[in-house]
C-alpha positions as CSV (number, residue, x, y, z in Angstrom):
1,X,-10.6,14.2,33.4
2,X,-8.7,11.3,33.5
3,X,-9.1,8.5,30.2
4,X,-8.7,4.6,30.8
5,X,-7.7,3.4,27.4
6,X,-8.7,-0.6,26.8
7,X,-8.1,-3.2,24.5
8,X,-4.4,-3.3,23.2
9,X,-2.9,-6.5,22.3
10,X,-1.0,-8.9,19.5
11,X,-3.0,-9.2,16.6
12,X,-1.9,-10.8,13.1
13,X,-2.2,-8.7,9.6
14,X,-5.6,-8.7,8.5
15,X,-7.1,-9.1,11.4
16,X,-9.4,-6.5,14.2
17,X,-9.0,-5.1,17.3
18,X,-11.2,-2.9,19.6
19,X,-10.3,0.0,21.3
20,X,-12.4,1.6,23.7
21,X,-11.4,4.6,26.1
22,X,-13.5,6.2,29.2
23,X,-13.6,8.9,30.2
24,X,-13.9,9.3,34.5
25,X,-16.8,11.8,34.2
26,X,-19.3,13.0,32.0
27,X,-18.4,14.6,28.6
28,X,-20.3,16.4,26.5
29,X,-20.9,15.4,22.9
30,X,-19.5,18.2,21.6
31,X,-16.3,17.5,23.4
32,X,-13.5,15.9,21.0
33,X,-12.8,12.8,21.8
34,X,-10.5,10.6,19.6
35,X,-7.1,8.2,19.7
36,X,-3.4,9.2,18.4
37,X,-0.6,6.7,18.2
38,X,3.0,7.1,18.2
39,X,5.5,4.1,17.0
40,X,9.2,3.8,17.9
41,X,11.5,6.5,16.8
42,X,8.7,8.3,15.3
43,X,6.1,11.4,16.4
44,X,2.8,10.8,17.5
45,X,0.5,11.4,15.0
46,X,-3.6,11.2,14.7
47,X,-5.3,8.3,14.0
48,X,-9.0,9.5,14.4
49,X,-10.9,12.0,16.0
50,X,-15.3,12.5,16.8
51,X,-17.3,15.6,18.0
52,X,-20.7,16.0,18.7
53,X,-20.8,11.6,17.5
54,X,-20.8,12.1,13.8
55,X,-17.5,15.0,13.2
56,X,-14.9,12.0,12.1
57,X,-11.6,13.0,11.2
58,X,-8.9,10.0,10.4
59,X,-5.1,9.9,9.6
60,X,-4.9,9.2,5.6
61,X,-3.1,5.8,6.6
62,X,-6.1,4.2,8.4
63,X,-8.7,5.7,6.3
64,X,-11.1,2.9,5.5
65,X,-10.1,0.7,8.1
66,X,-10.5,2.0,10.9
67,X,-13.6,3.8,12.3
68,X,-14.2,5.8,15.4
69,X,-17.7,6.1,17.1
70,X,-19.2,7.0,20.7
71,X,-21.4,5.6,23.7
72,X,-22.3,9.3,25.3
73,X,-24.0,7.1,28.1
74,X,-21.1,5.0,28.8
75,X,-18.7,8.3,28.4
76,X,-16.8,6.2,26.2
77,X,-15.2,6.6,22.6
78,X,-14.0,3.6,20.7
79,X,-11.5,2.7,17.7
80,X,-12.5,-0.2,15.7
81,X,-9.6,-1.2,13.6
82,X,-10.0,-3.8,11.0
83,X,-7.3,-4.8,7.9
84,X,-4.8,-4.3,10.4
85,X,-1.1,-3.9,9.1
86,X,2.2,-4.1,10.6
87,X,2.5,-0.5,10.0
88,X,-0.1,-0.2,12.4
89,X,2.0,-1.1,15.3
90,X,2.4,1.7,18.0
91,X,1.4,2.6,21.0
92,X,-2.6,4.4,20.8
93,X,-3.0,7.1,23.3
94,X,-6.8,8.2,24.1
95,X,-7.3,12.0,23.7
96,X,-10.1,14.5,24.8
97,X,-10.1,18.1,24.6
98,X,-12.3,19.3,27.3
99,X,-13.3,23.4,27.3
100,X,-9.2,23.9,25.8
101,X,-7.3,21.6,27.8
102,X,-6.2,18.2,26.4
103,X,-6.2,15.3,28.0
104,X,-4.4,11.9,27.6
105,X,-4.9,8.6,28.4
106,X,-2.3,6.4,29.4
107,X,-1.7,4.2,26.1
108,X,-2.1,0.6,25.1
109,X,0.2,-1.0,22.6
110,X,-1.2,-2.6,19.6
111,X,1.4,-5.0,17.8
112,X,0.3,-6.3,14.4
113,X,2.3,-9.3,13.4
114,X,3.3,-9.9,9.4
């Protein structure tokens, strides 16, 4: 499975950006499918995870702002991140875990401006 992660870029605080990852086949809903991100200098951590469209699991520090949700027809999962902070700044990494294997897409870097 290989994941094309989209929609990175410079953003000031306070404002939204859209991720989306896809996926290059067909995944079923009950797959996990879900971003990390991992900033300079520190480990990559989770930022939000979905199964089966409607298992959400988010980091406590984008709890609230961000939201995760699905296309199943378009094999695609996307991050919707609003109230962005500079904190927020990293590099997100798309991840699915497909019948026990993980898979990772190959980042985009979100900068969030103060």
């Amino acid at each position: 499975v290989q994941l094309q992660a989209f929609g990175g870029g410079l953003v000031q605080a306070g404002g939204s950006l859209r991720l989306s990852c896809t996926a290059s086949r067909t995944i079923h809903s009950s797959v996990v499918m879900g971003w990390y991100r991992q900033a300079p200098g520190k480990e990559r951590d989770l930022v939000a995870t979905l199964r089966s469209g409607r298992d959400a699991n988010y980091g406590d520090s984008v709890t609230g702002r961000f939201t995760i949700f699905r296309d199943n027809a378009k094999n695609t999962v996307y991050l919707q991140m609003n109230s962005l902070k500079p904190e927020d700044t990293a590099v997100y990494y798309c991840y699915a875990k497909v019948e026990g294997a993980a898979y990772w897409g190959q980042g985009t870097l979100v900068t969030v401006s103060s």
